[in-house]
N, C-alpha and C positions, 0 to 999 in steps of 0.2 A: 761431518764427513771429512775425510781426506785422504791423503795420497802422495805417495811417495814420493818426495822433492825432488829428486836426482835425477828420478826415471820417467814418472807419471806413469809408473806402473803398477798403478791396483787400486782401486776405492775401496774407504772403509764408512762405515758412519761413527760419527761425533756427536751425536743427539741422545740424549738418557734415554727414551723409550724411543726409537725410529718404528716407523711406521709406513709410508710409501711411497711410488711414483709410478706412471705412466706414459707409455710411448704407442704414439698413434702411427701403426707399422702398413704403411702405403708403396704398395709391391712398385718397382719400374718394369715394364714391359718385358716379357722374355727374352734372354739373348742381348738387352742391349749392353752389358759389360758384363766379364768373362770373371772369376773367383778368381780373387787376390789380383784385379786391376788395376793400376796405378792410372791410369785415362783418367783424365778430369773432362774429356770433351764433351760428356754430356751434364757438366755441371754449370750453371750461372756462374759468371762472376761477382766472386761478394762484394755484396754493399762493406763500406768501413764501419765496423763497430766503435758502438760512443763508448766515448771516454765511461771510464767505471765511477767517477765522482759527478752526481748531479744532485741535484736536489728533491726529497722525497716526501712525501708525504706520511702522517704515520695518524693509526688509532688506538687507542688503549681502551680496553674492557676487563671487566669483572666474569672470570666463566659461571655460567649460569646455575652450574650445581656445583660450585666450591667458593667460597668466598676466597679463601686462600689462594688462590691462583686467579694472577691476571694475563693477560694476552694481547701484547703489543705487535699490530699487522700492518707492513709496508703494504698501503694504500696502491704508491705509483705501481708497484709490480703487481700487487692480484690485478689492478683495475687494467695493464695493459695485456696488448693482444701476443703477445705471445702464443706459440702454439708448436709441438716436438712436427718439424721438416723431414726428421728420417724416410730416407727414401725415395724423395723427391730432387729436382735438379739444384734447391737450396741447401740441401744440406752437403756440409763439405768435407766433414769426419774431423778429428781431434789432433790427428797424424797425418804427418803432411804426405807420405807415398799409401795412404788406405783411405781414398775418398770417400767407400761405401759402407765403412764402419759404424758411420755415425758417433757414438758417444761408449762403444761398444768394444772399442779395441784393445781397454782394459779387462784384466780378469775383474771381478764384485769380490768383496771382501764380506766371507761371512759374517755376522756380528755377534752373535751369540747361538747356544745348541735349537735354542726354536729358529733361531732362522734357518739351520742347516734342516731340519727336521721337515720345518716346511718346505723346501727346495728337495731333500728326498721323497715327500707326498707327492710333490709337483710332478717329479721326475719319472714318477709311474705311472704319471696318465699322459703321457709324450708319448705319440704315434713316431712313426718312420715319416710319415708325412709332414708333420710336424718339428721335429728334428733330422736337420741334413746328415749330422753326425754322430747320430743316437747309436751307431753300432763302436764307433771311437769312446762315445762318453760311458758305456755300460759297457768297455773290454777291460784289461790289464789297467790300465795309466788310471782309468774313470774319468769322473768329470768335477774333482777337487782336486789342487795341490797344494803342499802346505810352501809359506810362506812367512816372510818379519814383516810386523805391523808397529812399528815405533820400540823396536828390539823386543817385541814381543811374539811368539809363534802365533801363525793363523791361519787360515784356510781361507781360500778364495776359488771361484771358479775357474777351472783348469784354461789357460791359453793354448790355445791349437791352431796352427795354420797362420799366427800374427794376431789374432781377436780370440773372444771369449769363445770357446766350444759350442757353446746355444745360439752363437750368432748363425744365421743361417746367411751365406752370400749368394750373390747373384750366379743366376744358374738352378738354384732348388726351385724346383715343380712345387712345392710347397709358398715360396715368396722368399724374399729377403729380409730379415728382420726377427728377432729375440723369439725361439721356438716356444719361450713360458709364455711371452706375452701373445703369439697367434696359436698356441692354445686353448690360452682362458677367452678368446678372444669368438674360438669353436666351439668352447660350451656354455657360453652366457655368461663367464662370470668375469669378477674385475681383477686383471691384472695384478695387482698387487695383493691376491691373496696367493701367488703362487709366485712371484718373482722374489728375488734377495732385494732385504728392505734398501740398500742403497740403490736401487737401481730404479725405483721405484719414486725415491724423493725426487731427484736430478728434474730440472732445477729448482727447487722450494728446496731453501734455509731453515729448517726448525734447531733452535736454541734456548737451555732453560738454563735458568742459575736462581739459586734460592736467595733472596735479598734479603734486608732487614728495611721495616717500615720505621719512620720516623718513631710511631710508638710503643718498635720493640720486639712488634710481632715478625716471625719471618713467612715469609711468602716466598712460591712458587710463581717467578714467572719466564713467560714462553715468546719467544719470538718467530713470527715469520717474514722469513724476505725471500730475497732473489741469492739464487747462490752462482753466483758470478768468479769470474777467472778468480780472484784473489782466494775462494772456498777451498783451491784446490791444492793451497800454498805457491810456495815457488815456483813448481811445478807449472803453475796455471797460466806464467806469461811464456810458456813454451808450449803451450797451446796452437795447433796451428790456425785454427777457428773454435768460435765458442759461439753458441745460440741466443745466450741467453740478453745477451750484448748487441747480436746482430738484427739490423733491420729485416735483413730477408727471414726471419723466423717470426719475426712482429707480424704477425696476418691473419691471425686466427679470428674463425666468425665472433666466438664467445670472448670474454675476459679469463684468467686466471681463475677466479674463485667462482667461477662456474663450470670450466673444463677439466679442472683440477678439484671437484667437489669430492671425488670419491675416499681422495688424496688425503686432503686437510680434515676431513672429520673422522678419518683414521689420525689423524695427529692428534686433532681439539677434542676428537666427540662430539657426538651431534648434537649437541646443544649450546656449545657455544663453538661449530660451525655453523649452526642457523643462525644466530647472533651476529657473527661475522657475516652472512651472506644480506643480512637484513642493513649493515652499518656498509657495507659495499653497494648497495642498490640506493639507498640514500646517499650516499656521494657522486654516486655515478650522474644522479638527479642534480645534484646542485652543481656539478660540473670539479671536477678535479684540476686544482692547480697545476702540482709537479705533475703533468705526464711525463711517460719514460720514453726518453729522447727514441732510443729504438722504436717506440711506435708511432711516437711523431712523423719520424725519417720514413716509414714506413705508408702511413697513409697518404702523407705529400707525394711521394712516388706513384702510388697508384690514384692520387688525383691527375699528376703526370702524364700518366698512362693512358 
């Protein structure tokens, strides 16, 4: 994935097959700030996010139906609590005058015609209820613009109002928060069969390069981590808050490669996401060295508490 250096104006993905992500969209109360607020007053103040170098844990496996492909998984991040705060008085948005954007105040960078294909699928089953600005996104403008992607042309979701057209803000009867995701959200299904695959990853790293083995042979292999400020380039340390960093987002009931399962075995495949979820539950058992400082910080606080 990545994003414009200069500006931090648009996500793309960087992944050879991208696949998904997830946001768990938790309305604030009606009326309590007004579309396009700059008030932080009903925001927490943020804990300090840990430094980005720490020490990590890692596993390496064999996927279960290719021997050619292996799959090396940062441990410290699936096993910490992480969890997407949009919405709630932790999340602090990306941009320092759009507190209630969340992660949102960039347009999504199409990534290829099945993504766009699936985001027009998506876009016909969008009620008015669903979308705040569904009569904007389906007039004249729509709801793609085109755009340069590393001096390349691309389409990404049209900006409207300072954030992405599909962001719905505070104020919609409908809630706050990505109209594909409290769509799929209205008919049972998962998110990221209707959302643009970068928006979907955020925060999960998937990474592949084809290596050569000591004996010759090349292989496929796959990483996953945490995709932390440096994913986003330059860019990322003009960041005005990042989640993936911060304690106040470390809080979640579940771990990563359980809250995030629908996610990763859209990446791995389900059979060596059961792999991965079986070498996750056996560490979890023998107890994990590197924890991720954010969720350390994170439970000390609410022992605190």
């Amino acid at each position: 994935m990545c994003v414009h250096h200069e500006q931090v104006d648009g996500v793309a993905s960087d992944v050879e097959y991208p696949k998904a992500h997830t946001v768990t969209v938790l309305g604030l109360p009606s009326g309590t700030v007004t579309a396009g607020s700059t008030d932080r007053s009903h925001k927490l103040a943020p804990a300090p996010e840990v430094d980005l170098d720490f020490p990590r844990e890692w596993v390496q496996f064999v996927d279960p139906e290719n021997a050619e492909h292996t799959i090396k998984a940062d441990m410290t991040w699936l096993l910490s609590r992480w969890t997407c705060v949009f919405g709630t008085p932790a999340c602090q948005g990306t941009v320092a005058d759009r507190p209630d954007d969340g992660c949102c105040s960039h347009g999504a960078f199409l990534c290829d015609d099945e993504d766009r294909e699936k985001l027009d699928n998506a876009v016909r089953m969008l009620t008015p209820d669903d979308w705040q600005f569904m009569e904007k996104g389906l007039g004249k403008k729509g709801y793609l613009e085109e755009d340069d992607l590393e001096d390349e042309p691309a389409l990404r979701t049209r900006k409207y109002k300072g954030a992405c057209i599909f962001l719905n803000r505070p104020g919609h009867p409908g809630g706050i928060g990505c109209a594909l995701h409290q769509m799929a959200l209205r008919k049972g299904i998962e998110p990221l069969e209707v959302k643009p695959e970068v928006c979907w990853q955020l925060p999960i790293r998937r990474t592949q390069e084809w290596v050569d083995r000591p004996d010759g042979e090349q292989i496929l292999e796959t990483t996953i981590t945490e995709y932390d400020r440096r994913g986003w380039g330059e860019g990322g340390e003009d960041l005005t808050w990042y989640c993936s960093g911060s304690p106040d987002a470390h809080v979640g009931t579940r771990p990563v490669w359980q809250s995030y399962a629908p996610e990763l075995t859209e990446l791995l495949g389900k059979a060596a996401y059961d792999e991965l979820a079986s070498l996750c539950r056996r560490r979890e058992g023998l107890g994990l060295i590197a924890v991720h400082p954010a969720t350390t910080a994170a439970q000390a606080k609410a022992q605190r508490d």
